[in-house]
MARGUTOR-51978 format. One record per residue (C-alpha): x, y negated, z negated; residue in three letters; residue number from 1. Coordinates in nm, 2 decimals. Layout:
<<X, Y, Z>, "ALA", NUM>;
...
This chain:
<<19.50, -14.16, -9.40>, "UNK", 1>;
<<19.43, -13.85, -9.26>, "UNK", 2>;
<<19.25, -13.59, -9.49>, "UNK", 3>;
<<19.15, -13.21, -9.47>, "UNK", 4>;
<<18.91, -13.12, -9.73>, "UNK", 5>;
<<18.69, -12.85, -9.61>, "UNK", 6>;
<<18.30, -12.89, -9.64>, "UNK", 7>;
<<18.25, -12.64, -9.95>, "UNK", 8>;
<<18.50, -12.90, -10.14>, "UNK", 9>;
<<18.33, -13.19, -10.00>, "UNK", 10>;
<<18.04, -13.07, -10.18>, "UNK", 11>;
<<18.17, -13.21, -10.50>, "UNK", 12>;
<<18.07, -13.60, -10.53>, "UNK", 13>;
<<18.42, -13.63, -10.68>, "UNK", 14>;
<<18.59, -13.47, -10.42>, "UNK", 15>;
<<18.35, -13.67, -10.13>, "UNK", 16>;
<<18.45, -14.01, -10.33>, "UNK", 17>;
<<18.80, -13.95, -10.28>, "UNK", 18>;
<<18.81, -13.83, -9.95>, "UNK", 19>;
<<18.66, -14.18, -9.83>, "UNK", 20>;
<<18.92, -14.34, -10.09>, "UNK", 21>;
<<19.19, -14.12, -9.92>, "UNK", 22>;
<<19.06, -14.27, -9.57>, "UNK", 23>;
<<19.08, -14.59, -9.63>, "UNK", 24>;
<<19.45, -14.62, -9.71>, "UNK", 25>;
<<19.66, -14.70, -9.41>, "UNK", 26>;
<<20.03, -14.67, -9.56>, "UNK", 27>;
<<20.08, -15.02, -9.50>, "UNK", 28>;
<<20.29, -15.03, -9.86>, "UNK", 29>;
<<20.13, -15.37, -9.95>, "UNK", 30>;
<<20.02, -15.23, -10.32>, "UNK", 31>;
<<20.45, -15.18, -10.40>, "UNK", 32>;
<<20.51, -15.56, -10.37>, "UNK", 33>;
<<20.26, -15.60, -10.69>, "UNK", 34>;
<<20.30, -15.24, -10.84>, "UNK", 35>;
<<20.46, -15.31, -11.23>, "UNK", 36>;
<<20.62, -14.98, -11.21>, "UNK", 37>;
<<20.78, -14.96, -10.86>, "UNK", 38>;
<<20.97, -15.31, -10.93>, "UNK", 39>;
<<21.07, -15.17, -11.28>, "UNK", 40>;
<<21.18, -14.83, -11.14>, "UNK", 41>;
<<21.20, -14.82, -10.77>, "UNK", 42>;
<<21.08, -14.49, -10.71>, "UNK", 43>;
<<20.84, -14.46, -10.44>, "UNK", 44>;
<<20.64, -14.20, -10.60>, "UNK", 45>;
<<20.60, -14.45, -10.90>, "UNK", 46>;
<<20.41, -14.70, -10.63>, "UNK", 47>;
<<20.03, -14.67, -10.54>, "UNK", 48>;
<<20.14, -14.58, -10.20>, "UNK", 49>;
<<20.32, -14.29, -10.37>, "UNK", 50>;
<<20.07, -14.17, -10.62>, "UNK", 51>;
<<19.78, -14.14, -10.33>, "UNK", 52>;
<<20.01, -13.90, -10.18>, "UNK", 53>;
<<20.07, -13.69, -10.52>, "UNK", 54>;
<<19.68, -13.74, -10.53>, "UNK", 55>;
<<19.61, -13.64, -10.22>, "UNK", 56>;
<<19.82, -13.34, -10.18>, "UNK", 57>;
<<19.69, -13.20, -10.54>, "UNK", 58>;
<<19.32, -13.24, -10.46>, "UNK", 59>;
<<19.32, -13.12, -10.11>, "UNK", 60>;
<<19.51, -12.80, -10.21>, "UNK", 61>;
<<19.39, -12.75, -10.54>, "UNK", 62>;
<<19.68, -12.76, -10.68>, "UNK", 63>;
<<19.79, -12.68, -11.03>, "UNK", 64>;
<<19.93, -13.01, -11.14>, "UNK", 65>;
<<20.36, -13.02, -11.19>, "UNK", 66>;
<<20.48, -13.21, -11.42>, "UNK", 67>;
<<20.63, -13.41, -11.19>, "UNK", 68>;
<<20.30, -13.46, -11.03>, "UNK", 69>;
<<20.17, -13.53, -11.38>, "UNK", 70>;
<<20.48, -13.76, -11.49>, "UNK", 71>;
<<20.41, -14.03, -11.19>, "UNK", 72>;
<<20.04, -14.05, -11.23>, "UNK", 73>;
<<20.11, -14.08, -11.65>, "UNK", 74>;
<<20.36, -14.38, -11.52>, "UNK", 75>;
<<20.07, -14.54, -11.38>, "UNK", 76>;
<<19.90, -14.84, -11.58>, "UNK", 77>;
<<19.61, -14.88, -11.42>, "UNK", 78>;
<<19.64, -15.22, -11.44>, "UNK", 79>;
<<19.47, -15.22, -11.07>, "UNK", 80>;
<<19.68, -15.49, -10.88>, "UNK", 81>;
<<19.72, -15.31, -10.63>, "UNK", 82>;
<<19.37, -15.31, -10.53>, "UNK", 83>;
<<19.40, -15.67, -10.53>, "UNK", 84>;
<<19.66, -15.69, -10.29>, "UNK", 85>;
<<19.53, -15.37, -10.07>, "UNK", 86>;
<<19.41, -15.51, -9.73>, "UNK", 87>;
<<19.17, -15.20, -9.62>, "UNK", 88>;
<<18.96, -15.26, -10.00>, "UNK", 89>;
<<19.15, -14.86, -10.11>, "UNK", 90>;
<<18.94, -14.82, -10.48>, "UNK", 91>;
<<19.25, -14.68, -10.64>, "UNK", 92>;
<<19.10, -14.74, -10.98>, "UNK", 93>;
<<18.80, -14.44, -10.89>, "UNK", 94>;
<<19.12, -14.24, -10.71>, "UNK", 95>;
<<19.35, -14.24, -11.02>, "UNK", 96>;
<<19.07, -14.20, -11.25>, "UNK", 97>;
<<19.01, -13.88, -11.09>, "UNK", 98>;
<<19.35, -13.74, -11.05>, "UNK", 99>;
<<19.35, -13.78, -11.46>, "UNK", 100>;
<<19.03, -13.58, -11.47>, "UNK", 101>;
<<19.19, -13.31, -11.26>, "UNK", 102>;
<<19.51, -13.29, -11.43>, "UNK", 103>;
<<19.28, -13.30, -11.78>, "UNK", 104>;
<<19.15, -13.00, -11.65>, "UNK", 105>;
<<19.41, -12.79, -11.51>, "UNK", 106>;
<<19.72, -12.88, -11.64>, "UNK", 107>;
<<19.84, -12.78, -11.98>, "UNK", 108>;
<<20.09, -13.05, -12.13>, "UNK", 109>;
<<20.37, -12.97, -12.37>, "UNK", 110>;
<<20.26, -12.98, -12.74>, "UNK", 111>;
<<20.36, -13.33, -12.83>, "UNK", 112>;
<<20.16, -13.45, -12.54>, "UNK", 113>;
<<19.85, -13.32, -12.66>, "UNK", 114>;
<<19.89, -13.37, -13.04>, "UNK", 115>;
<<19.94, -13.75, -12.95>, "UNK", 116>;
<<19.62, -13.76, -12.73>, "UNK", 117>;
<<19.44, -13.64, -12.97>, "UNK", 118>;
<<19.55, -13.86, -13.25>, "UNK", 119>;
<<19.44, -14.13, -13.00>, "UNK", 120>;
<<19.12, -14.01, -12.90>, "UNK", 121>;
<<19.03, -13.97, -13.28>, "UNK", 122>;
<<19.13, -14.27, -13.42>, "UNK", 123>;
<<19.16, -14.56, -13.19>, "UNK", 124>;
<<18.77, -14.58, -13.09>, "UNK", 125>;
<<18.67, -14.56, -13.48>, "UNK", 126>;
<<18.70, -14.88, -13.63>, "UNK", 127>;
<<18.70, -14.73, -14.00>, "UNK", 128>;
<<18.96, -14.45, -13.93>, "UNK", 129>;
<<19.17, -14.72, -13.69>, "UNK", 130>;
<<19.19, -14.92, -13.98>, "UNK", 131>;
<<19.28, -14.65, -14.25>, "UNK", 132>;
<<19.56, -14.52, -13.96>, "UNK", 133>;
<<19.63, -14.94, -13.97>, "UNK", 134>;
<<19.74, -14.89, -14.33>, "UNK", 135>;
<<19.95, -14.61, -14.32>, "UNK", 136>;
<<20.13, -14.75, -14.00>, "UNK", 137>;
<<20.15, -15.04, -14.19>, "UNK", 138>;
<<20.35, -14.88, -14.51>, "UNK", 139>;
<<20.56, -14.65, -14.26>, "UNK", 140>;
<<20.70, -14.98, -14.02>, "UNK", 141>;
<<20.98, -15.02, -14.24>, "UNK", 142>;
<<21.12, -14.69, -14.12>, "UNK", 143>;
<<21.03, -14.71, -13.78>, "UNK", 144>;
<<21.37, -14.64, -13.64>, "UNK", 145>;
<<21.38, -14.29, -13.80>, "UNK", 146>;
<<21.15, -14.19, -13.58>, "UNK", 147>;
<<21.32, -13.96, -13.36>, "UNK", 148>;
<<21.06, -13.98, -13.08>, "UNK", 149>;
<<20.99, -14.37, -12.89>, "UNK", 150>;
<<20.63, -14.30, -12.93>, "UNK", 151>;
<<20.62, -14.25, -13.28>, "UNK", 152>;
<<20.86, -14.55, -13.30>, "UNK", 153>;
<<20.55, -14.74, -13.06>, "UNK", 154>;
<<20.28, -14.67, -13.35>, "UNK", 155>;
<<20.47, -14.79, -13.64>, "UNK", 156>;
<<20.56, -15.08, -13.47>, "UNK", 157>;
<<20.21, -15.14, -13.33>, "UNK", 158>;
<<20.09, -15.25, -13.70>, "UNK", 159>;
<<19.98, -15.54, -13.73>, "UNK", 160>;
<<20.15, -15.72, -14.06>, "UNK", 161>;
<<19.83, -15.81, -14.17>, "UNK", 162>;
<<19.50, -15.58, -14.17>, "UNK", 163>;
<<19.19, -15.83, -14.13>, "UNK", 164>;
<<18.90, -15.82, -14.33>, "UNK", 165>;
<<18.58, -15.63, -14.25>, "UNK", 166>;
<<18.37, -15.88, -14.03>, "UNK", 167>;
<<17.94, -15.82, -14.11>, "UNK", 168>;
<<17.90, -15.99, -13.81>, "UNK", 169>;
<<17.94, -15.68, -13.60>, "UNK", 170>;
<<17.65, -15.49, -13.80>, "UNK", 171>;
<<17.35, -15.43, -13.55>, "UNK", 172>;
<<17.15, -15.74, -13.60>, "UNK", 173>;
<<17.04, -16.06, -13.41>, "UNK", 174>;
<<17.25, -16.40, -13.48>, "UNK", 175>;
<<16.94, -16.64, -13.38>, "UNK", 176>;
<<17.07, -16.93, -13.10>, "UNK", 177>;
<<17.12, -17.25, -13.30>, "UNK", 178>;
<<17.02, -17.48, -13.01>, "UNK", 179>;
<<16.71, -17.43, -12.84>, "UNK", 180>;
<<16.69, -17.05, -12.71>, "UNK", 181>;
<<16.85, -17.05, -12.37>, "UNK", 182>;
<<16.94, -16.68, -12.32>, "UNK", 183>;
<<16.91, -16.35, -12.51>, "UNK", 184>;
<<17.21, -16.13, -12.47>, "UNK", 185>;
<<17.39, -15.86, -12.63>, "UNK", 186>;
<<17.73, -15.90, -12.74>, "UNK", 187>;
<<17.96, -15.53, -12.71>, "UNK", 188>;
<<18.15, -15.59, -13.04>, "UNK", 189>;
<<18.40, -15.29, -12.92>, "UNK", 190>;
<<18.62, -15.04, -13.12>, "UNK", 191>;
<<18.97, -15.13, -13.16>, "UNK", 192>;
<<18.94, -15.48, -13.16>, "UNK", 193>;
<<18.71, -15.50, -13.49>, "UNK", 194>;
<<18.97, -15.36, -13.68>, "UNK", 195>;
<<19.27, -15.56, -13.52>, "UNK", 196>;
<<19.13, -15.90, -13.50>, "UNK", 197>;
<<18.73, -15.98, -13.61>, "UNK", 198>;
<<18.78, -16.34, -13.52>, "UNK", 199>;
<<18.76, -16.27, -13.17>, "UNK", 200>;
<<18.35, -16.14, -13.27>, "UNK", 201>;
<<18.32, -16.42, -13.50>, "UNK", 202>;
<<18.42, -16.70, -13.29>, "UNK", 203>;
<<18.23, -16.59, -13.00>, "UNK", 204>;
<<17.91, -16.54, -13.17>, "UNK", 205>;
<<17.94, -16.88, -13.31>, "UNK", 206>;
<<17.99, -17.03, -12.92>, "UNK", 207>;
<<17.71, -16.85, -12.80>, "UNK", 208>;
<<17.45, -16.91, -13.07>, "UNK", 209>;
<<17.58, -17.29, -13.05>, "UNK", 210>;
<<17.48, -17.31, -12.68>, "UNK", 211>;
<<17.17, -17.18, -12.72>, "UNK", 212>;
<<17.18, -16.79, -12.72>, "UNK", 213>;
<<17.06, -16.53, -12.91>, "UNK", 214>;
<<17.29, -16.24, -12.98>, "UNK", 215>;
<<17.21, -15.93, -13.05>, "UNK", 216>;
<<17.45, -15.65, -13.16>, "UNK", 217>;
<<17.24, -15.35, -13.06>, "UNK", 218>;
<<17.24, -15.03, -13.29>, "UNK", 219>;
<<17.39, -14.75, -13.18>, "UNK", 220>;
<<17.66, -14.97, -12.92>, "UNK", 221>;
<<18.02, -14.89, -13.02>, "UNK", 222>;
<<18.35, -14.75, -12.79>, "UNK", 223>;
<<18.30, -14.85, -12.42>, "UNK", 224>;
<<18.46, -14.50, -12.36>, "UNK", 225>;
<<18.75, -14.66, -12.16>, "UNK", 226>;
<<19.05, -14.49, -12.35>, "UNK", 227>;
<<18.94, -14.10, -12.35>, "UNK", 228>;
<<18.86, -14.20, -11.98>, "UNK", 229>;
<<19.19, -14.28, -11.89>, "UNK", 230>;
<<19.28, -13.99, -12.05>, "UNK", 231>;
<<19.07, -13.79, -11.81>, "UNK", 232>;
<<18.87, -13.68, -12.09>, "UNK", 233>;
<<18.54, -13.75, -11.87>, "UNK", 234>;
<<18.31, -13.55, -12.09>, "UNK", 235>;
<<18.43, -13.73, -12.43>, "UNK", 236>;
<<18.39, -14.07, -12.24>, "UNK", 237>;
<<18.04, -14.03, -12.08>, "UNK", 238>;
<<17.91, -13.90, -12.39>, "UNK", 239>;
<<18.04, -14.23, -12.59>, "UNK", 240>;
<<17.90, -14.43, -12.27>, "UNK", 241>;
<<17.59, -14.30, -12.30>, "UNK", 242>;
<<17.52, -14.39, -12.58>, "UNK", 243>;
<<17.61, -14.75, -12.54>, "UNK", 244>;
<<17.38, -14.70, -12.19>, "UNK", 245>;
<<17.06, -14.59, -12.43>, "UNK", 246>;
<<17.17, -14.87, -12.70>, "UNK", 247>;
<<17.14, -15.10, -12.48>, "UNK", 248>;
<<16.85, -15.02, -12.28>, "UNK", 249>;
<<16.62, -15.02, -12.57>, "UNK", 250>;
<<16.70, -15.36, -12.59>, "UNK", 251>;
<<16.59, -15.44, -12.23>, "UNK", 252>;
<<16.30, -15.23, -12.29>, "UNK", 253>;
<<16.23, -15.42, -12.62>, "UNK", 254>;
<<16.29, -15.77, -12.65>, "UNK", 255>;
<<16.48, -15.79, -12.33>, "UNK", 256>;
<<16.84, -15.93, -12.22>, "UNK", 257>;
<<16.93, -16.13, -11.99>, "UNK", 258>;
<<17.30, -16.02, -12.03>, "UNK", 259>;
<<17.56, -15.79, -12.16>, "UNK", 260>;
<<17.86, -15.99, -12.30>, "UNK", 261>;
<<18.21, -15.85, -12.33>, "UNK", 262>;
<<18.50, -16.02, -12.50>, "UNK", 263>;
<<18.73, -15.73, -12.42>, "UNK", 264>;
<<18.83, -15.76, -12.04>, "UNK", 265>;
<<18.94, -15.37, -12.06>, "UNK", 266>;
<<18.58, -15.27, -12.20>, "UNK", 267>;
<<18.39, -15.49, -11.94>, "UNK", 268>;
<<18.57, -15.33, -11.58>, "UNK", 269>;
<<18.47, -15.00, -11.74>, "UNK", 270>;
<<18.12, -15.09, -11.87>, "UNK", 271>;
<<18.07, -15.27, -11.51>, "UNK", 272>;
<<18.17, -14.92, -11.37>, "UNK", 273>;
<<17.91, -14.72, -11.59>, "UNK", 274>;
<<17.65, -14.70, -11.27>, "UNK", 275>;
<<17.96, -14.55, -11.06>, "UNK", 276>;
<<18.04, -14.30, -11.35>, "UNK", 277>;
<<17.69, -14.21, -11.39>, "UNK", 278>;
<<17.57, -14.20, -11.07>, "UNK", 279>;
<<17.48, -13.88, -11.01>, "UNK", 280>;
<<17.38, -13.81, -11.38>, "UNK", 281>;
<<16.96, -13.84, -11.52>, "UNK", 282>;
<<17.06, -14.19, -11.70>, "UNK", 283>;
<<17.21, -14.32, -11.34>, "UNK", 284>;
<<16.92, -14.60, -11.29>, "UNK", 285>;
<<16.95, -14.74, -11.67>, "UNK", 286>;
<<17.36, -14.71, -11.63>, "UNK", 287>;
<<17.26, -14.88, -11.30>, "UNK", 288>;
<<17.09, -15.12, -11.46>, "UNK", 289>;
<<17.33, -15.16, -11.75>, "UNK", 290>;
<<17.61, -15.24, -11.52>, "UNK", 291>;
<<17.39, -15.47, -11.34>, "UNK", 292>;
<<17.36, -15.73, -11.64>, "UNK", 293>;
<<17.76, -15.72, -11.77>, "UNK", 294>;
<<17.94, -15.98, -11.79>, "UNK", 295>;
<<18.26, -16.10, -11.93>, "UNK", 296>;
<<18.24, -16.42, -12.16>, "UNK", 297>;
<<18.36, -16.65, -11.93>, "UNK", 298>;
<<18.11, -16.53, -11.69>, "UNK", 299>;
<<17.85, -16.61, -11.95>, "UNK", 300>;
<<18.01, -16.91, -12.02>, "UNK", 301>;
<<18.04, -17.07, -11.68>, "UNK", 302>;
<<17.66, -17.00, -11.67>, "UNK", 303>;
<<17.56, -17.14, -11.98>, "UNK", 304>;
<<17.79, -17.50, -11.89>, "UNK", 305>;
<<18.05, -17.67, -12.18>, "UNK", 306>;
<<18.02, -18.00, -12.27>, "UNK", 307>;
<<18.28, -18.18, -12.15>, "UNK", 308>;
<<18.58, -18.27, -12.36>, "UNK", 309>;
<<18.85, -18.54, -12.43>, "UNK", 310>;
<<19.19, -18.43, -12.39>, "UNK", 311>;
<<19.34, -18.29, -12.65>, "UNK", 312>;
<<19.75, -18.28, -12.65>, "UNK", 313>;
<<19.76, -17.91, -12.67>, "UNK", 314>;
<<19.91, -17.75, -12.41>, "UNK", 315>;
<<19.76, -17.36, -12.36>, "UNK", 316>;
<<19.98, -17.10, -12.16>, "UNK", 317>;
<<19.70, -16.87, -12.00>, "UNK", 318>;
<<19.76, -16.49, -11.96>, "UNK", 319>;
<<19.55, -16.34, -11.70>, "UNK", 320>;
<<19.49, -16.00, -11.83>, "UNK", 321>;
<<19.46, -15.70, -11.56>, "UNK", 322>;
<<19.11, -15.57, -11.61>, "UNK", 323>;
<<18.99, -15.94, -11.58>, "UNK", 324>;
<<19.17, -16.06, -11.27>, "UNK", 325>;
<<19.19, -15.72, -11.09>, "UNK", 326>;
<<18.96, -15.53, -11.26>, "UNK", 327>;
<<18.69, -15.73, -11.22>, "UNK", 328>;
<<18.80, -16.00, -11.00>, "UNK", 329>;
<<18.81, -16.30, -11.24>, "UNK", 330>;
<<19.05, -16.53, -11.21>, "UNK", 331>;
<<18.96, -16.89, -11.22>, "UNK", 332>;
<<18.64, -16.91, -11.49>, "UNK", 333>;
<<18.90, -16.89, -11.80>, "UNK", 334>;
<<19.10, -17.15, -11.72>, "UNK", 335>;
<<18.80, -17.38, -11.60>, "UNK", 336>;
<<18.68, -17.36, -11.92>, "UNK", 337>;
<<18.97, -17.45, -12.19>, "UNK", 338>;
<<19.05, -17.72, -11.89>, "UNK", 339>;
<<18.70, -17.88, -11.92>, "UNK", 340>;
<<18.68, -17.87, -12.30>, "UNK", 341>;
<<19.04, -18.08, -12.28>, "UNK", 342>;
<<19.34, -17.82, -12.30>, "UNK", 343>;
<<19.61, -17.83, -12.10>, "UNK", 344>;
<<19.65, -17.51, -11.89>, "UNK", 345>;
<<19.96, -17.33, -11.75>, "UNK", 346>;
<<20.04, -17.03, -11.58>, "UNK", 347>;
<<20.35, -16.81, -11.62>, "UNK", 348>;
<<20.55, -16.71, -11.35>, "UNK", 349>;
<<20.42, -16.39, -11.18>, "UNK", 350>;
<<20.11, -16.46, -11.36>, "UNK", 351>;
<<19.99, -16.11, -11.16>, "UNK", 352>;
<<20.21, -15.90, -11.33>, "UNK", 353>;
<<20.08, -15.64, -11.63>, "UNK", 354>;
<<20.21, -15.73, -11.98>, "UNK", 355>;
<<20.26, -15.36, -12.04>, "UNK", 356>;
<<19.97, -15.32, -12.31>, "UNK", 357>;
<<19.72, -15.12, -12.07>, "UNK", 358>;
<<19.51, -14.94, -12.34>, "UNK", 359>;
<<19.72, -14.69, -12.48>, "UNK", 360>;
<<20.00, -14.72, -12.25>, "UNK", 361>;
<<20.23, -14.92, -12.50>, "UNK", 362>;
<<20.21, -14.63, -12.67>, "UNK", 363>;
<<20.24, -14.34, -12.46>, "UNK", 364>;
<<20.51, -14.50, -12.20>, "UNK", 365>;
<<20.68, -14.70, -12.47>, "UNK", 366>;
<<21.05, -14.83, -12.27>, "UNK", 367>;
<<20.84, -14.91, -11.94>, "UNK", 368>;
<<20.59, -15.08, -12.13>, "UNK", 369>;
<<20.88, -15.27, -12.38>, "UNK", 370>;
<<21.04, -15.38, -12.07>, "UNK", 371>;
<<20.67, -15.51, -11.90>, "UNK", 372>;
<<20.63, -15.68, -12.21>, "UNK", 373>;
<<20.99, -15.90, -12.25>, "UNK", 374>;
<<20.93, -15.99, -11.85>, "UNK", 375>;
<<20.62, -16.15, -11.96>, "UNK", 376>;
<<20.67, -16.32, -12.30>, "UNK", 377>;
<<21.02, -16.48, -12.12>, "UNK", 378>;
<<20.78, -16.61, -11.88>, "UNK", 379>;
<<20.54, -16.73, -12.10>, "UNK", 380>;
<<20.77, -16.92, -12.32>, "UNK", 381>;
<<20.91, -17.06, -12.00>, "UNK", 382>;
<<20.62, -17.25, -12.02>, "UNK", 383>;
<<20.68, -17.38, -12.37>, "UNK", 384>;
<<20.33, -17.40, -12.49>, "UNK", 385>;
<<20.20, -17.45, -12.82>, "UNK", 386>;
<<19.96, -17.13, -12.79>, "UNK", 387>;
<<19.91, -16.91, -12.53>, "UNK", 388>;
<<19.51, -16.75, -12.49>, "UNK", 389>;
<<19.41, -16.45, -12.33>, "UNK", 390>;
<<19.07, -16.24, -12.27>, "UNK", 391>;
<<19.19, -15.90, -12.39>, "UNK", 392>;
<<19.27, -15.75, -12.73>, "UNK", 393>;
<<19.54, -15.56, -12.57>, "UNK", 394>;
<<19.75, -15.80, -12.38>, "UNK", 395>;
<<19.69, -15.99, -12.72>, "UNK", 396>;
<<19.89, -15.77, -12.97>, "UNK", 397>;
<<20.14, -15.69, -12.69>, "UNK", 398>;
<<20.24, -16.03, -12.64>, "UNK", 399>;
<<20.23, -16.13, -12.99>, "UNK", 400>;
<<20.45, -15.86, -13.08>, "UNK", 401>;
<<20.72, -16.06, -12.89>, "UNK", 402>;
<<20.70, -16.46, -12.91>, "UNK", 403>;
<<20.61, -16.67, -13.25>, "UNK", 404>;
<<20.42, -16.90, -13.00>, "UNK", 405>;
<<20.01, -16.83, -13.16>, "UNK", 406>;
<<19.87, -16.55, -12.96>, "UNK", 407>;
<<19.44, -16.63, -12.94>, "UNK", 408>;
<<19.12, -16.56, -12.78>, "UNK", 409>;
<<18.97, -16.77, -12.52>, "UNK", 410>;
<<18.69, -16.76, -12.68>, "UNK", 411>;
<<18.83, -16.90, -13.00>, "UNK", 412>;
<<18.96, -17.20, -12.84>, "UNK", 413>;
<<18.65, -17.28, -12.65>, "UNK", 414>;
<<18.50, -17.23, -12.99>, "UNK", 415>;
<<18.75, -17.44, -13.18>, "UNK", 416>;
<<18.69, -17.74, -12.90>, "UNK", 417>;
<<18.32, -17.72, -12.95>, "UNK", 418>;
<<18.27, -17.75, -13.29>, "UNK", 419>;
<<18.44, -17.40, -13.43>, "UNK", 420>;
<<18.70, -17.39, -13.67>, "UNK", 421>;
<<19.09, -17.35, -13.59>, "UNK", 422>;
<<19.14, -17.01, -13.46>, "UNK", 423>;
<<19.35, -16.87, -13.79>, "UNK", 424>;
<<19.66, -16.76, -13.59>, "UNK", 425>;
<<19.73, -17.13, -13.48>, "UNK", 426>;
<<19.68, -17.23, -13.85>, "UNK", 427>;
<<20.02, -17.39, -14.05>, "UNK", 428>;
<<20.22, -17.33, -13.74>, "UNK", 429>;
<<20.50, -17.63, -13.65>, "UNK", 430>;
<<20.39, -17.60, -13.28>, "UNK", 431>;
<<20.05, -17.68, -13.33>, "UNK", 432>;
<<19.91, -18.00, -13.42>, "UNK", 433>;
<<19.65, -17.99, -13.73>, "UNK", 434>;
<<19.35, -18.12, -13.53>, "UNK", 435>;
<<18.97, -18.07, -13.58>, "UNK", 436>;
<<18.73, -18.14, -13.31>, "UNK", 437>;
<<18.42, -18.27, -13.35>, "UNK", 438>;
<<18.12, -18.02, -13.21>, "UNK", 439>;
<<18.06, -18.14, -12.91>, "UNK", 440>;
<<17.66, -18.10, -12.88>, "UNK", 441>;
<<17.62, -17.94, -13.18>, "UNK", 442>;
């Protein structure tokens, strides 16, 4: 793509980033063939292809965003399959990240816009306010369909029926390995998820410590920054990244890691991208350095080796969440693992395909994101397993919002098959067998 930034605004690293971005895009139209929201609305300007041109028109003019400008990019769920599929390697997901920045900065949305972005960014990355806003969702479901507003609807809905208990297990501290030491990581025990579901932690500490890790949850780690970022809120999210950046890096400095472990697919493409986002900042060689040592838990995982297991009669529907397999490029290690522990594994069809839970964007694009969501449950049940697994908190209370088929961690399941206990959700359910296996190893 031709571009025509003049030299004064190629001065600005943003700017200079996405002019090579820009470039690279040849308008081949690949990116609408996996795009959720072209196939669910057919407009152009809701396709990659179409967005880069909204981009690119807005930045190279310095334009003051329109909302129409502003209502395609919103539409987008940065669920980066399209950077998959892109055959000239376009980073949309530094592109798009941008434009949000921009818009945060120069565009000045209508009242109910702002009051629910803010809402967000206060509650959702605070575990103890999350679950106090839990609570009052919780009380207020029943009269959900008052709501005049689909996004208020959204909220209310989103409440889980049950609030779990507190989990100690994501208190700064250091769960010693309970094999001989193999590795000393540092597990990011994220924002949102400890106050939706602290088995996910619990179960994953457990695995690691059994296989010979020590696990430290560092003081002063919390929010990965990811939703304010997507928000365009850049300041907001390099100031909560940051900290995770220091929190982290006195660890190295201290008793050293030899990894950063996330659990939450979403949290782990942004915390992978922390050396991009700092780059030009004074804490870009520890961010640098920080980014260096992430890994998701199944990277870990097919590092560390699982015993081998015999099968098991349980048939596992995998959901490939979009910050794992297009985010950061995972797509196999997931469902090697639950396959050599004994599970069987299936796929849904269009297994590419976002579930619609993107961060916030099952709350802020409710009816795109209800519609992303039945596509894939009716494809998942297609399957007819007895539970389906997934890496990603997210995709997790989407898709269990929609099926009674049990909705778990990967990491519980690996945990379960090595000498865990039952992940709770699969617990006095008909479809699932009431089987213990012994600890491999353990």
């Amino acid at each position: 793509m031709q571009t025509h930034f003049t030299d004064e605004q190629l001065a600005d690293p943003e700017i200079a980033r996405s002019n090579e971005i820009l470039r690279a895009c040849v308008h081949c139209g690949f990116c609408t063939a996996t795009c959720p929201t072209y196939q669910i609305l057919g407009d152009e300007l809701d396709s990659p292809r179409g967005r880069i041109y909204l981009i690119k028109d807005m930045l190279e003019n310095e334009r003051i965003p329109d909302a129409k400008t502003v209502k395609h990019i919103d539409r987008c769920l940065s669920c980066l399959a399209c950077m998959t599929t892109c055959p000239s390697g376009v980073h949309y997901m530094h592109l798009v990240d941008h434009a949000r920045a921009y818009i945060n900065e120069n565009y000045k949305r209508p009242l109910s816009d702002r009051a629910l972005r803010w809402i967000l960014a206060r509650i959702l990355p605070y575990p103890g306010r999350f679950r106090l806003a839990l609570l009052g969702a919780k009380m207020g479901r029943p009269f959900a369909r008052l709501m005049p507003d689909p996004r208020l609807r959204a909220m209310l809905e989103m409440a889980p029926k049950t609030i779990p208990p507190v989990s100690r297990n994501d208190d700064p501290q250091t769960h010693a390995a309970r094999a001989p030491r193999r590795k000393r990581v540092a597990l990011m025990t994220g924002c949102a998820q400890k106050a939706l579901n602290t088995d996910i932690n619990d179960a994953t500490i457990r695995l690691l410590t059994r296989l010979g890790c020590d696990v430290v949850v560092a003081k002063g780690a919390g929010c990965c920054g990811a939703l304010v970022h997507h928000m365009g809120k850049t300041g907001e999210s390099h100031e909560t990244a940051a900290r995770n950046i220091r929190a982290w890096s006195a660890e190295m400095e201290g008793g050293g890691l030899d990894a950063i472990v996330i659990n939450t697919s979403g949290c782990g493409t942004t915390v992978k991208d922390y050396g991009h986002m700092f780059r030009n900042d004074a804490l870009a060689e520890e961010a640098a350095r920080v980014s260096g040592i992430t890994m998701d838990i199944s990277e870990l995982l097919m590092q560390l080796g699982l015993p081998e297991g015999a099968p098991k009669g349980l048939t596992v529907a995998y959901h490939a969440a979009c910050s794992l397999q297009h985010g950061q490029q995972i797509k196999t290690y997931p469902k090697d693992l639950l396959r050599r522990v004994g599970f069987d594994v299936v796929e849904p069809a269009d297994s590419h395909l976002c579930c619609g839970s993107a961060g916030t964007y099952n709350l802020m694009q409710p009816e795109i994101s209800k519609q992303l969501k039945a596509r894939k449950v009716e494809t998942l049940e297609a399957k007819k397993p007895d539970v389906i697994a997934a890496g990603n908190i997210g995709c997790m209370m989407q898709i269990a919002g929609g099926t009674d088929i049990p909705m778990v961690h990967t990491a519980e399941l690996l945990d379960w098959a090595t000498g865990g206990p039952m992940p709770p959700a699969m617990e006095g359910g008909e479809r699932v067998p009431n089987l213990r296996f012994a600890a491999a190893g353990a």
